[in-house]
N, C-alpha and C positions, 0 to 999 in steps of 0.2 A: 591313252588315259587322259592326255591332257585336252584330245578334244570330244570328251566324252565329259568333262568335267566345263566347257564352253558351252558346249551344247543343254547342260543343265541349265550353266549360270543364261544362257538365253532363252531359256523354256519360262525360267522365275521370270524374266524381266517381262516375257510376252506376257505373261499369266497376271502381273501389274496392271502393265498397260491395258489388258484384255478388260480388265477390272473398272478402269479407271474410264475407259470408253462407255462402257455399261452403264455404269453411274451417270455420266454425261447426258448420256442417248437420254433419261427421264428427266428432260430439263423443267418439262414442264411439274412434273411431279415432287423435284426436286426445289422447286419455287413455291410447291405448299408447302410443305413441311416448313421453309424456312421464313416464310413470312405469317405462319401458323406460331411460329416459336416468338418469333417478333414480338408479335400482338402483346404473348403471354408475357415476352421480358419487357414489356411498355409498360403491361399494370402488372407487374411484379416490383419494377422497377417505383414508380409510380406509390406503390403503397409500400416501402419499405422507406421506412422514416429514417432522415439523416443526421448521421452523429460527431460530434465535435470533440475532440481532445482539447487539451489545455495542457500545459506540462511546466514543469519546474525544475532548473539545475542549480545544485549546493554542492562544496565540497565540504565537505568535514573537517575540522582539526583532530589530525591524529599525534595522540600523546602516549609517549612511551616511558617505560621504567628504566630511571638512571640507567643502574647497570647492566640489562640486557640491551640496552640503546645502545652503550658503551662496546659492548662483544658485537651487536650488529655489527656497529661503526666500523669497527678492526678486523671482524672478518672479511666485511664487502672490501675493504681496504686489500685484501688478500685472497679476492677473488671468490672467495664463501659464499654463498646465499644459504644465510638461515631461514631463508623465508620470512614473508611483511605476516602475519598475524603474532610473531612473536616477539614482534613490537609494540602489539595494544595491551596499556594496563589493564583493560579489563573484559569481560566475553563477548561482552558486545561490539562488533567492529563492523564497518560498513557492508561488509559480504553476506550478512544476515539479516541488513534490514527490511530486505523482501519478505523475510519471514514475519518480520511485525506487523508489515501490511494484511498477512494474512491470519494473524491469530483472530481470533473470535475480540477476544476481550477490546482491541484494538478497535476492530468492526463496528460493534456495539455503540461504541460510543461519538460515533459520523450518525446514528439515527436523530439527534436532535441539534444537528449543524444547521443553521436557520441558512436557506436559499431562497433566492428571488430569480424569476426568470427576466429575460433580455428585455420583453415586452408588456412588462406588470414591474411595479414599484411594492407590489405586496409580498413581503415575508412569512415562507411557510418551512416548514422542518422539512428534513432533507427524506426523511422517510414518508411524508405525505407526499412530497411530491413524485419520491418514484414508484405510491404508492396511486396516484390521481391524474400523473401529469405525463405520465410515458403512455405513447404511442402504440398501439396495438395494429399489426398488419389483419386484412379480413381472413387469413387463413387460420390464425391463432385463434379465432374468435369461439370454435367448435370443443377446440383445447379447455379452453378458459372456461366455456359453459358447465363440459363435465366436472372439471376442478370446484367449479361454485358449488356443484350437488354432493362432490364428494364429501368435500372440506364440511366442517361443521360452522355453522354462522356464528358460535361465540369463538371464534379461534380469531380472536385482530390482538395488533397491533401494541403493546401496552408501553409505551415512552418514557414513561417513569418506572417501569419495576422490573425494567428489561432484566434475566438475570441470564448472566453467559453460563452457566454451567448447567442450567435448564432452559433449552430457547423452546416458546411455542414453533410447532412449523412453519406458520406465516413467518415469525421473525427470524430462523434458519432458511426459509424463500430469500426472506429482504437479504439477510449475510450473504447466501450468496450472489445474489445479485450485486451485492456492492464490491463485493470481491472481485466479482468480472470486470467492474469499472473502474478499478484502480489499479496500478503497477509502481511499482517502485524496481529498478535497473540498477545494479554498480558496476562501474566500470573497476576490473581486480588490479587494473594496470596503473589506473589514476586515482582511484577511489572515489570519483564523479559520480553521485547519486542522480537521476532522473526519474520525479515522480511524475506522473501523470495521471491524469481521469480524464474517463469518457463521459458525454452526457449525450440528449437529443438537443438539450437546451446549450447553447454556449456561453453565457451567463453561468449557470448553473457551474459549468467545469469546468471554468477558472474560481471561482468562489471554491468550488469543492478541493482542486489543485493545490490552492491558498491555505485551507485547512488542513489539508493533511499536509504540508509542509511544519506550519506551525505545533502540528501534534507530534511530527516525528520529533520535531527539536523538543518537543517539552517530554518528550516518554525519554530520549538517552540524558536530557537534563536530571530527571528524577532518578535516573540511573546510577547516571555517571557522580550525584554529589548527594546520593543517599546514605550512605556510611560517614561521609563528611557531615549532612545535617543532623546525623543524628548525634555526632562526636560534638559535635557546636553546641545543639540543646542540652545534653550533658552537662557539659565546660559549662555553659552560663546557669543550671541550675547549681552547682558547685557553687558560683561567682556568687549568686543571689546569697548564698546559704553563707557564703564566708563576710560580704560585706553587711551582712545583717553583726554574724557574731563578731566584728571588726565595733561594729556599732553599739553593740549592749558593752561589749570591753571599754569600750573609749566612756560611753555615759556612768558605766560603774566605775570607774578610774578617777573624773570630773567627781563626782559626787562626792564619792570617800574622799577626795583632798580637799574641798570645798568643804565640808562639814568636819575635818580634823585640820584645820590652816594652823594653829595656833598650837597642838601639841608636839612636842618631842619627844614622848615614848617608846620606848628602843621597838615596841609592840604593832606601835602604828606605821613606824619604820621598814619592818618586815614587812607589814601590809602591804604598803604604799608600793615596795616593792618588786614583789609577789604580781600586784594589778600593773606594775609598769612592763613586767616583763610576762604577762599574761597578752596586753594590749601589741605587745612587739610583737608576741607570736603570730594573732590577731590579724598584725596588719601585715607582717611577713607572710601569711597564706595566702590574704586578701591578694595583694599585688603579686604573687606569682601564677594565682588561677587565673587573675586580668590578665598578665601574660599568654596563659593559655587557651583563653578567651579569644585575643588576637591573633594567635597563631590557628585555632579554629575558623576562624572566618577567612584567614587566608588559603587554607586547603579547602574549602570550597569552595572559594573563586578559582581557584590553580586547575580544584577538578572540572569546572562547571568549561564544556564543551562551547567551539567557536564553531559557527558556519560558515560560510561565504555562498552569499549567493550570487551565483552566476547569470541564471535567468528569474526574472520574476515569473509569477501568474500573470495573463493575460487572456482576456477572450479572443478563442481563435475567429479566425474571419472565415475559413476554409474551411469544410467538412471534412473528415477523416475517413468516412466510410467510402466503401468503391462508388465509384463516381454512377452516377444512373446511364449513363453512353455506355460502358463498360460490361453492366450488365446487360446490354438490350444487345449488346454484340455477344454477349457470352453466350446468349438463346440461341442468336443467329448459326453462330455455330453447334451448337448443339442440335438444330434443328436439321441441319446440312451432315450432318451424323445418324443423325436416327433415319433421314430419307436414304442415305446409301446404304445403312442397315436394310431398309425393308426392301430397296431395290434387289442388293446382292442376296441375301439372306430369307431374311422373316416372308414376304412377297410369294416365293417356292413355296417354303415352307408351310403357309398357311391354305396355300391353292392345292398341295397335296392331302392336308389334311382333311378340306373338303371333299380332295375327291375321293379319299378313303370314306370317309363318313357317309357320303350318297350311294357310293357303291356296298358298301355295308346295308345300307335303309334298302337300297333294290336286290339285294341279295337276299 
């Protein structure tokens, strides 16, 4: 049995090797195919335009409510994991900011982010230029043609009336196009955000890096001290209302004693008194809404979010795409693939079916 089971395992190894001789033996044929494939990843290679990232690291200030802070604390203390989202006050927490990157409404508003490339000093929107300024390989060009006849000529662009909950096609093109070139990454262990964008331009994606940096911080800013602005605008329309009637009390109080200085009537006494403890009231309101006033402004600095950035924007100097060696070796081999294909394989194959087909015609 066992040398029946050798005698297999050295039949396979022949039937390799047998294989591998084969393929050899067509050296010369194997030298088209592979410098036929070259060629092709030279202008492939060649007309496949090169892309730049840019990237950006923040970490976030994560703030937590008193006392689930406090039960964290004394569980971890006691070996617990309640888990880190039950630490953020509010739903927003860095494990979802990917999701922002990709809402629509978020999208939408990178089409009029003013960009300038590396080698122009001119300023153009960030939608014309991936609208004017991106690269087209000559294989797309065929694509693109039919698309032109599909598409109806009034379907462009509109910058000002873009509305997310109706996009024309083009401007669902553009989203997703811009969606492809942007990421945002959280690290769950650190909470280390890294944004990035891709452009052709490297200009361009750092400028673009830069902004969605600052967009992300102003979307969890409007977030995270929305309920606080609005408790503030409150409070200070309160504050407006009560130091106004603080003010009509105080001037009707001056007035009436100012024009009765000289009586003692038990009548004007009451008055007098009446406007003294009217104006108390008055100013007892006034200065406890000021209070509340101040302590509005403080909860929205307490909520309004820290970042720390780690890396800035920079333009990359490097290209991010596969390098163009890379791909002209990637043919190479592919090339050297498809030759031991037709060697072993396709080669028979196609000489049989000839000679099925002549012998059919002479029959």
């Amino acid at each position: 049995m066992m040398k029946e089971n050798i005698s297999t395992a050295k039949s396979k190894e022949i039937d390799v090797i047998g294989l591998a001789k084969r393929v050899f033996r067509e050296k010369k044929l194997l030298a088209k195919f592979v410098f036929a494939f070259i060629v092709l990843g030279v202008v492939y290679a060649l007309s496949t335009p090169k892309e730049y990232t840019a990237s950006v690291v923040l970490a976030p200030e994560v703030n937590s409510m008193g006392m689930s802070s406090n039960l964290n604390d004394i569980a971890s203390m006691m070996g617990v994991d309640m888990g880190q989202k039950g630490k953020f006050m509010d739903a927003i927490y860095p494990d979802i900011y990917p999701n922002i990157f990709e809402s629509t409404d978020f999208i939408v508003k990178l089409f009029d982010v003013p960009v300038r490339l590396q080698e122009s000093q001119q300023t153009k929107l960030y939608s014309e230029h991936l609208l004017k300024d991106t690269p087209t390989p000559f294989w797309s060009y065929p694509f693109k043609w039919v698309g032109t006849l599909l598409k109806p000529d009034s379907d462009t662009v509109q910058i000002n009336c873009v509305n997310a909950f109706q996009l024309t096609p083009k401007q669902f093109s553009l989203c997703k196009t811009i969606k492809g070139r942007i990421d945002c990454l959280s690290n769950k262990g650190t909470n280390i955000i890294t944004i990035t964008a891709t452009d052709y331009d490297p200009m361009v994606a750092a400028i673009l890096a830069d902004t969605l940096q600052s967009r992300l911080q102003e979307y969890i800013l409007r977030y995270r001290t929305q309920k606080a602005r609005k408790d503030l605008a409150f409070v200070m329309r309160l504050n407006e209302e009560a130091k106004k009637q603080y003010i009509k009390a105080r001037q009707l109080y001056s007035n009436y004693s100012d024009a009765n200085m000289d009586v003692i009537l038990t009548s004007y006494k009451s008055k007098i008194q009446d406007l003294e403890n009217d104006l108390q009231m008055k100013y007892n309101s006034y200065t406890q809404i000021a209070k509340q006033v101040e302590q509005a402004k403080a909860k929205v600095q307490e909520n309004t979010p820290a970042f720390t950035i780690i890396q800035q924007a920079s333009v990359p100097l490097l290209a991010s795409s596969t390098p163009r060696s890379f791909m002209v070796l990637g043919f190479a081999v592919m090339g050297f693939l498809c030759g031991a294909l037709w060697v072993l394989f396709l080669r028979d194959f196609v000489a049989k079916r000839r000679k099925a087909k002549t012998a059919k015609n002479n029959g």
